[in-house]
C-alpha positions as CSV (number, residue, x, y, z in Angstrom):
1,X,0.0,0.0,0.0
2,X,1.2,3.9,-0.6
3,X,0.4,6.6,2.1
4,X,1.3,10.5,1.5
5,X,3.0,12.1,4.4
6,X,3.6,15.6,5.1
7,X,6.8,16.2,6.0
8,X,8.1,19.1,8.4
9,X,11.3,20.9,8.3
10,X,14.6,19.6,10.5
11,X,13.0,15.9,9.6
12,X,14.7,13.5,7.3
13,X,13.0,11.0,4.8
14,X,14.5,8.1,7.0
15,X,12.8,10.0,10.1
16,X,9.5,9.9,8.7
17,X,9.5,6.0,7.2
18,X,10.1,5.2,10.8
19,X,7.6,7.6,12.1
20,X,5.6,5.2,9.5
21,X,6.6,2.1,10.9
22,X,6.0,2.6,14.1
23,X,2.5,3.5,13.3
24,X,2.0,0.4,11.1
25,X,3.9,-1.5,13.0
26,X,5.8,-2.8,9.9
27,X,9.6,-3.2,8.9
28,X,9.4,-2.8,5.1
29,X,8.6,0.9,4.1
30,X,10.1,3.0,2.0
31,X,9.9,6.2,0.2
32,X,10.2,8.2,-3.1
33,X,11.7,11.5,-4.5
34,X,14.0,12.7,-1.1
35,X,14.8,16.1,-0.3
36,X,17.3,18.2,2.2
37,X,15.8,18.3,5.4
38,X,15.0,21.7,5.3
39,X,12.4,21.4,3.0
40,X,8.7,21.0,3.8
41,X,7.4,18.4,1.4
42,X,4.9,15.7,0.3
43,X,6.9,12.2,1.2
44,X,5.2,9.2,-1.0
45,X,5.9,6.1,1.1
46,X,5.2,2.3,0.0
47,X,4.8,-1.0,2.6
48,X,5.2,-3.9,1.8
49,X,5.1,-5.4,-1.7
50,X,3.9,-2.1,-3.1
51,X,7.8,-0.6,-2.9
52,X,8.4,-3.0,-5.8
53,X,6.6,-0.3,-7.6
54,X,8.4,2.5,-6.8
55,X,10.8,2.6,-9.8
56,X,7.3,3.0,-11.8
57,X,6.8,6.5,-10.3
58,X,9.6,8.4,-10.8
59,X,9.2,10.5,-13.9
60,X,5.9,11.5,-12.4
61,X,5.8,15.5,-12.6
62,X,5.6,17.5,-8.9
63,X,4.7,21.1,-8.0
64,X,6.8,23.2,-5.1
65,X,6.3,26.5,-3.8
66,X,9.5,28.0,-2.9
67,X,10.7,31.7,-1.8
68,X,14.3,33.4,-2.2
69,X,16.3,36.6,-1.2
70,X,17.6,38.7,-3.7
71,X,19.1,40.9,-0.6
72,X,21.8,38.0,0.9
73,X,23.2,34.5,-0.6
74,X,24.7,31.3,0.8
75,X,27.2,28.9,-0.3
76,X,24.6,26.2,-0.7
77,X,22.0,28.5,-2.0
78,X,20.0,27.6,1.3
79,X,20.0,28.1,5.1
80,X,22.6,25.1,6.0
81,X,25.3,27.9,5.7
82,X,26.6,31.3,6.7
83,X,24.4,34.0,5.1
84,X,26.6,37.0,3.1
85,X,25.5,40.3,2.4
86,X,25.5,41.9,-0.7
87,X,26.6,45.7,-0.3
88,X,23.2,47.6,0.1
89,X,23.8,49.9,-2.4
90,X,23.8,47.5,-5.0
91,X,20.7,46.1,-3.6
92,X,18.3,49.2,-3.2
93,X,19.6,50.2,-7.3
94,X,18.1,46.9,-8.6
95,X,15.0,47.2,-6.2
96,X,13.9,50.7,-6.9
97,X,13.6,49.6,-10.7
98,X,12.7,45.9,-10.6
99,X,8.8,44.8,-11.4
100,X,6.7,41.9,-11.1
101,X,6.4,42.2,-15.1
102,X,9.8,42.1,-14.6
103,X,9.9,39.1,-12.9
104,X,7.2,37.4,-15.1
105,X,8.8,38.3,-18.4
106,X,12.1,36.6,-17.2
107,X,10.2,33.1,-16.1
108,X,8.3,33.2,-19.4
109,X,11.8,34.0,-21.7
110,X,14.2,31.9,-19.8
111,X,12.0,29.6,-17.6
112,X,9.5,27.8,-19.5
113,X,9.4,24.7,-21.2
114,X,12.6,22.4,-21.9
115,X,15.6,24.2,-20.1
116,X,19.1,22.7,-19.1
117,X,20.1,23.0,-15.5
118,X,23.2,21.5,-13.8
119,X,22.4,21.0,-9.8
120,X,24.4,21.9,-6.9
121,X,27.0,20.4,-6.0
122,X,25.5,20.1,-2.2
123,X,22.8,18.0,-3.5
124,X,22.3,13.8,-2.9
125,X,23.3,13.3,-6.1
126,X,26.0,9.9,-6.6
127,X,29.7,10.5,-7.7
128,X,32.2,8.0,-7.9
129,X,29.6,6.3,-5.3
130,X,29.6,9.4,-2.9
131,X,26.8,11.9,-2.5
132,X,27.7,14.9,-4.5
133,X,27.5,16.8,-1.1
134,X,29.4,14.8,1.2
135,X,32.2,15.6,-1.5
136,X,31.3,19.4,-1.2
137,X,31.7,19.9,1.8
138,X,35.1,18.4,1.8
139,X,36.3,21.0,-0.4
140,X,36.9,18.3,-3.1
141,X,36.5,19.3,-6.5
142,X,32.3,18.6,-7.6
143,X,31.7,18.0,-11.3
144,X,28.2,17.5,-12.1
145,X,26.5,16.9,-15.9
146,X,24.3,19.2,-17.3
147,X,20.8,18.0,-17.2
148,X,17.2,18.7,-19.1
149,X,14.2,19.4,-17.7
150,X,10.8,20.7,-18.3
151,X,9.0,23.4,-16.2
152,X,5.1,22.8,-16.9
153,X,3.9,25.8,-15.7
154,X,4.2,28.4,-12.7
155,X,2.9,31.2,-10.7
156,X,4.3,34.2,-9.0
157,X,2.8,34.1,-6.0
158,X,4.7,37.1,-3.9
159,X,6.6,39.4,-5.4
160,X,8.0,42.1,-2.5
161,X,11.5,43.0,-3.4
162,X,14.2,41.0,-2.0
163,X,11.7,38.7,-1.4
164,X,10.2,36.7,-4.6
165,X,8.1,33.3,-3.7
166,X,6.4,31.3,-7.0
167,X,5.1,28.2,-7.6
168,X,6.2,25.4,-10.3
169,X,5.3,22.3,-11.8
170,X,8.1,20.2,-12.8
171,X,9.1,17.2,-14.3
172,X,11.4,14.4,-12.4
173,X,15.3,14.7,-11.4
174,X,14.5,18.9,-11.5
175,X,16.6,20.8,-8.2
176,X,14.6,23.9,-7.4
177,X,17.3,25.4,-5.8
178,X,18.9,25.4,-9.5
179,X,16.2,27.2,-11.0
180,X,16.3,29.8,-8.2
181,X,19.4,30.7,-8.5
182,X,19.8,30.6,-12.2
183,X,16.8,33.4,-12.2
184,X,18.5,35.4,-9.9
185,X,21.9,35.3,-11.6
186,X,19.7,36.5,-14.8
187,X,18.9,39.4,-12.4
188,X,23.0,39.7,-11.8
189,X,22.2,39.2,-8.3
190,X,22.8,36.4,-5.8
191,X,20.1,35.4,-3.3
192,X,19.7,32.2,-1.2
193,X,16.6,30.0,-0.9
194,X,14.4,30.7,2.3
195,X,11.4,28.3,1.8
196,X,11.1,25.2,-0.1
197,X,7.6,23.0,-0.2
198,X,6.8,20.2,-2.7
199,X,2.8,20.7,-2.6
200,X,1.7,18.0,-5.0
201,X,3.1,14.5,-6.5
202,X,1.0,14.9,-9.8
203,X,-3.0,15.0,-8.9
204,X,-2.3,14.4,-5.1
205,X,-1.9,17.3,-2.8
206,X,-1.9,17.7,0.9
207,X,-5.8,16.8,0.9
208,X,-4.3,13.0,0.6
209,X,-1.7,13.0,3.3
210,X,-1.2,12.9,7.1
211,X,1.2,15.6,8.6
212,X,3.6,14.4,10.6
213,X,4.5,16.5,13.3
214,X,8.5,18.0,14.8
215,X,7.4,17.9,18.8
216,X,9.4,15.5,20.6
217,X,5.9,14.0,22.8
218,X,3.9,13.9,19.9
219,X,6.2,13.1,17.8
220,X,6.3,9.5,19.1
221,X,3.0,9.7,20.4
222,X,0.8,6.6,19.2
223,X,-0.9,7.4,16.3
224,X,-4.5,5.6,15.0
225,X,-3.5,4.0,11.8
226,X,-7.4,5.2,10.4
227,X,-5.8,8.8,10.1
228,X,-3.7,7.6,7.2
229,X,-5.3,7.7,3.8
230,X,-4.5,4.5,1.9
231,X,-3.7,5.6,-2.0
232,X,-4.8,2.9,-4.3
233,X,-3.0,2.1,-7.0
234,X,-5.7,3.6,-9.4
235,X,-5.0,6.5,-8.2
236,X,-1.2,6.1,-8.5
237,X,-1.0,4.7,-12.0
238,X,-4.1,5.8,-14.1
239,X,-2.3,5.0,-17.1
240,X,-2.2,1.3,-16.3
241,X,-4.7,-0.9,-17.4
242,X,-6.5,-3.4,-15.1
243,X,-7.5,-7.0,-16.2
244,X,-8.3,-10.3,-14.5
245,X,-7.1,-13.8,-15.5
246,X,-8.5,-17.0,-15.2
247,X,-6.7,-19.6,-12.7
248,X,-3.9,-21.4,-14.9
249,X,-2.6,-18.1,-16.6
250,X,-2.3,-16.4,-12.9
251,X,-0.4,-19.2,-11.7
252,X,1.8,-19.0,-15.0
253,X,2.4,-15.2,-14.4
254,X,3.1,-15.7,-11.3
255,X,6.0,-18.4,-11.8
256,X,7.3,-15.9,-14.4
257,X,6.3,-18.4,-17.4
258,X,6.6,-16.7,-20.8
259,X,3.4,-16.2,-22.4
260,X,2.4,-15.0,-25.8
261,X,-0.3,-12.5,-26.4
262,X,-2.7,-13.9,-27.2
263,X,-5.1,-12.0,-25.8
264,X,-5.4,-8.6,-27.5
265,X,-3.4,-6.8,-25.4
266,X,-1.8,-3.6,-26.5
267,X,1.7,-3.3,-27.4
268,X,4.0,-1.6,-25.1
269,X,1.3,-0.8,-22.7
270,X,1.4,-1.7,-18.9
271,X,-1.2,-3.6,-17.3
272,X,-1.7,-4.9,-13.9
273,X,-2.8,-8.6,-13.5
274,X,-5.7,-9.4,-11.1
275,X,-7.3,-12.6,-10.1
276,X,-10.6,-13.8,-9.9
277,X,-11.2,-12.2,-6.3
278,X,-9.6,-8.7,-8.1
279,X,-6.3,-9.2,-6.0
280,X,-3.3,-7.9,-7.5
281,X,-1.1,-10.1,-8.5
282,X,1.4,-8.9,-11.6
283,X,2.4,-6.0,-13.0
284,X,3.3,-6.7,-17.0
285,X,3.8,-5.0,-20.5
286,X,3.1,-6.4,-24.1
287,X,6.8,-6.4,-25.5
288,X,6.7,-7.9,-29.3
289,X,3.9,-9.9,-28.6
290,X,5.0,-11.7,-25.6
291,X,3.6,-10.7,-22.1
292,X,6.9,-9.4,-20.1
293,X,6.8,-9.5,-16.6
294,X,7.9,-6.5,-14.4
295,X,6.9,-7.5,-11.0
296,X,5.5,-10.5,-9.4
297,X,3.3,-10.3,-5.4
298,X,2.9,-7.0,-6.1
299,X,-0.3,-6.9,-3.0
């Protein structure tokens, strides 16, 4: 089964998988799409059989709300390090001429669509084996590849000069903190990022999760597992078809026997397998006319 959590700030991801388990009372949990633990954010967490799915999410697209400084910037382009000043003269030049228009014909010309982006070097991402920020912070020499990604759509919700706060929707592997400061370098400024939210995985928003919550007593304080929404996996994967299969071809499926298609099933298309009592049982794809299997005991 998936559950949504809503993660505070100063928590990690493997802080609020336990927080999970200790509600469930399970031992296999685990989560997608991480972020620094600063951030404020959705946490899409599997039990069970379900995280064999997991690898089936992760070019979904996600939404965050996020505000920066234009005033002040950091090392990491966050609040994990010393803040530096830029000389106030400088600042109060740029403000007394800079508009939202300003600020909205600079998203639409630069920030819109496909765009490249390369992410920090104090971000989780693996080099040589070691996360990119371990390395960093080291003082050892970070070389990360330029990337492609697509920005859907955004809006500006607060624009009060330092301060700018918006709202985008994104596709996978995209590091906000990137697209912040490569907007403010197009203002020739340098800013650091103050707030950071992801707000929606897709069609589910905070309306589907339970907030976890920072105080020590409550924080481990038992928790009724009938406040957690269970998310189906219709919800989840709506491009997935569903079908059952009589007896012999469940068992087949299920001891990974190839099988032609020879039902009528589309090519390339994904379709979860259910038996006679609609249990989930298989998760294949029509590949040259055979029936591949992706996951087996997938309930």
């Amino acid at each position: 089964m998936f559950y949504l959590l809503n993660k505070p700030s100063w928590i990690s991801s493997f802080q609020a998988i336990a927080k999970l388990r200790k509600i469930l009372n399970i031992r296999k949990v685990w989560h997608t799409w991480t972020l620094d633990p600063l951030a404020t954010w959705l946490l899409l967490v599997a039990t069970w059989n379900s995280t064999k799915l997991i690898p089936y999410l992760e070019k979904a697209h996600k939404t965050y709300v996020f505000s920066f400084n234009l005033d002040w910037f950091t090392e990491t382009w966050d609040l994990w390090s010393d803040i530096r000043y830029l000389p106030e003269n400088l600042v109060e030049k740029i403000g007394a001429k800079m508009t939202e228009s300003d600020i909205i014909r600079l998203i639409e010309e630069k920030f819109s669509w496909k765009i490249s982006q390369i992410p920090p070097k104090y971000s989780a991402i693996s080099i040589d084996w070691q996360r990119a920020y371990k390395l960093a912070r080291d003082w050892k020499d970070v070389v990360i590849p330029e990337r492609i990604i697509e920005i859907f759509g955004y809006k500006l919700l607060e624009f009060n000069f330092p301060k700018i706060t918006l709202e985008m929707t994104v596709s996978a592997w995209t590091y906000i903190r990137t697209i912040a400061e490569d907007i403010w370098k197009s203002l020739w400024l340098n800013a650091y990022t103050t707030m950071l939210h992801r707000s929606k995985l897709w069609e589910l928003d905070e309306s589907w999760s339970y907030s976890l919550v920072l105080s020590s007593w409550e924080w481990w304080n038992e928790v009724q597992k009938s406040e957690l929404i269970e998310i189906w996996y219709e919800k989840l994967f709506p491009d997935f078809w569903k079908i059952t299969f009589d007896p012999e071809n469940v068992d087949k499926i299920s001891r990974w026997f190839i099988i032609k298609n020879t039902f009528w099933l589309t090519e390339w298309r994904k379709y979860f397998i259910l038996d006679k009592n609609w249990k989930y049982i298989s998760l294949i794809e029509i590949e040259n006319n055979i029936l591949k299997i992706l996951s087996n005991k997938i309930d």
